[in-house]
C-alpha positions in Angstrom: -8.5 39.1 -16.4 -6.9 37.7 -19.6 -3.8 36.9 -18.1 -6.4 34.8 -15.5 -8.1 33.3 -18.4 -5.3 32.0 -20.2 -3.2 30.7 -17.1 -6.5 28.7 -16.3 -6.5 27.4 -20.4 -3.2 26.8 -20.0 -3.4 24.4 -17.2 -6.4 22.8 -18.1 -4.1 21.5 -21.6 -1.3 20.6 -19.5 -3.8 18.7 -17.5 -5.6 17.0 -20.5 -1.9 16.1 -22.1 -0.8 14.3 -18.5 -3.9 12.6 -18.4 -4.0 10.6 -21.7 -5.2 7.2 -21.0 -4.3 3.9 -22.9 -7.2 2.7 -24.8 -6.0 -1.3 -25.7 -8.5 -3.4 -27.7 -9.1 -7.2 -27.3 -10.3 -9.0 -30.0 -11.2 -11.7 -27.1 -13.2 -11.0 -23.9 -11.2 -13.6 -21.9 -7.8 -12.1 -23.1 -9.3 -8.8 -21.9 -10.3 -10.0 -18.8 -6.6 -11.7 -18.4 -4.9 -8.4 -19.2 -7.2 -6.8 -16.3 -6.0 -9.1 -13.7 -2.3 -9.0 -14.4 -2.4 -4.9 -14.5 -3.6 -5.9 -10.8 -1.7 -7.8 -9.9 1.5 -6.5 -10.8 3.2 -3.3 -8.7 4.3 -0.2 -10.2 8.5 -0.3 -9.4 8.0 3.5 -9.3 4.6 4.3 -7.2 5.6 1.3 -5.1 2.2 1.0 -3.2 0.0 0.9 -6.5 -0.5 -1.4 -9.2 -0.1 -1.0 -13.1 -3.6 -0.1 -13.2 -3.6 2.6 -11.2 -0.3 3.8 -11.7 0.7 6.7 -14.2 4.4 6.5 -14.2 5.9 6.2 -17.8 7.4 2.6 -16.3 3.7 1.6 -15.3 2.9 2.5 -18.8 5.2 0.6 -20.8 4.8 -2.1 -18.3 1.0 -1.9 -19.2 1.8 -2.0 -23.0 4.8 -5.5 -22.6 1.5 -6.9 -20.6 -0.8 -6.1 -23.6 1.4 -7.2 -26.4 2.3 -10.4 -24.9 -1.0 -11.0 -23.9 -2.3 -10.4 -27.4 0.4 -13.1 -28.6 -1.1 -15.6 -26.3 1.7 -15.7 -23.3 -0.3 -17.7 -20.7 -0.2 -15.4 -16.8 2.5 -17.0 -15.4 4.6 -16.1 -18.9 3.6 -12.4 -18.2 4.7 -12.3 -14.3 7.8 -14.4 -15.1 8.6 -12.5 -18.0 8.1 -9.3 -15.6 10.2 -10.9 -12.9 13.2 -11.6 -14.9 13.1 -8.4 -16.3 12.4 -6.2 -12.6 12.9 -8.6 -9.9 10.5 -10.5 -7.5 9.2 -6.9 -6.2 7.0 -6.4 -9.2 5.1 -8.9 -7.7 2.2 -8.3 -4.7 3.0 -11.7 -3.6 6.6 -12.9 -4.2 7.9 -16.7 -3.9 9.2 -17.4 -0.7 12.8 -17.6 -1.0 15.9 -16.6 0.8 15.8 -13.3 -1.0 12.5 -12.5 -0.4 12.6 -14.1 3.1 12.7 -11.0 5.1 9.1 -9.4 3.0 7.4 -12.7 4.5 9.0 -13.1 8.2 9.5 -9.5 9.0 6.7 -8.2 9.6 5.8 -11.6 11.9 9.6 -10.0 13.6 8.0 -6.5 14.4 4.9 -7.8 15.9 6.8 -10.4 17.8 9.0 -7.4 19.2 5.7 -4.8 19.8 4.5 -7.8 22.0 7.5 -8.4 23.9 8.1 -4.4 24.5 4.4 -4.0 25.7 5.0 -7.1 27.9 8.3 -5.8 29.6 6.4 -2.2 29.9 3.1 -3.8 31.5 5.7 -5.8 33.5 7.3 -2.7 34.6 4.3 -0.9 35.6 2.7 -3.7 37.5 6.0 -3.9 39.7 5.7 0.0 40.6 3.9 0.1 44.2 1.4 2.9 43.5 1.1 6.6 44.9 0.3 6.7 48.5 -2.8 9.0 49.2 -3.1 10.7 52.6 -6.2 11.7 54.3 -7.0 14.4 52.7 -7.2 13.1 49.3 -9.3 10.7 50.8 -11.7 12.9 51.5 -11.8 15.1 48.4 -12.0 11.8 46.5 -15.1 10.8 48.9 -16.9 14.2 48.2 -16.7 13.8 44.3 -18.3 10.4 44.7 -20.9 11.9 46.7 -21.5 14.8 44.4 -22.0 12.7 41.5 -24.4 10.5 43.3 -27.0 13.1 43.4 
């Protein structure tokens, strides 16, 4: 039982340690508010499908500290995402500059939906071509007693 007890203590620390949140203080509402949209709006290079806010990685937290020091100092939003772009490439952004290197994030997914269309075209296509199953007499008939039955 006190082996129970202090496995469950033990834990529960662990726990408390891993999740320490970062407490930043504004002096001004709007540069609060600012600070909020670009931990948004910026992607964790780590969690990949989350943003700095909601991220925990150690990158997502210094990413969230750069993003509060230069906003403190006054660095305008596009400052911040071009400061975070030079530093981890166009990905840290949700919604990159079109450009030849980021071409493929922008027409690629317009690619696999043109190629889903075309498969399910040749498949229908395919199908359509197929003469169907030939059905004697006596499925005929079974098939004409089920109607009947569900009828009454």
């Amino acid at each position: 039982m006190r082996h129970l007890v202090l496995l469950l203590t033990l834990s529960l620390s662990v726990l408390a340690v891993e999740a320490r949140v970062e407490a930043y203080h504004f002096d001004d509402p709007v540069q609060e508010a600012r600070y909020k949209q670009l931990i948004d709006e910026l992607r964790c290079l780590v969690c990949q499908n989350q943003n700095l806010a909601d991220s925990n990685a150690e990158l997502a937290q210094d990413m969230r500290r750069l993003t509060y020091e230069m906003v403190s100092k006054g660095a305008s939003n596009e400052e911040v995402a071009m400061f975070m772009v030079e530093r981890y490439g166009d990905f840290v952004l949700y919604r990159p500059p079109f450009k030849t290197s980021t071409a493929m994030l922008w027409i690629g997914p317009f690619i696999i939906l043109a190629v889903g269309v075309l498969v399910l075209v040749m498949f229908i296509r395919k199908r359509a071509g197929e003469p169907s199953p030939a059905l004697d007499t006596q499925d005929h008939e079974r098939a004409k007693r089920l109607l009947d039955d569900k009828g009454r």
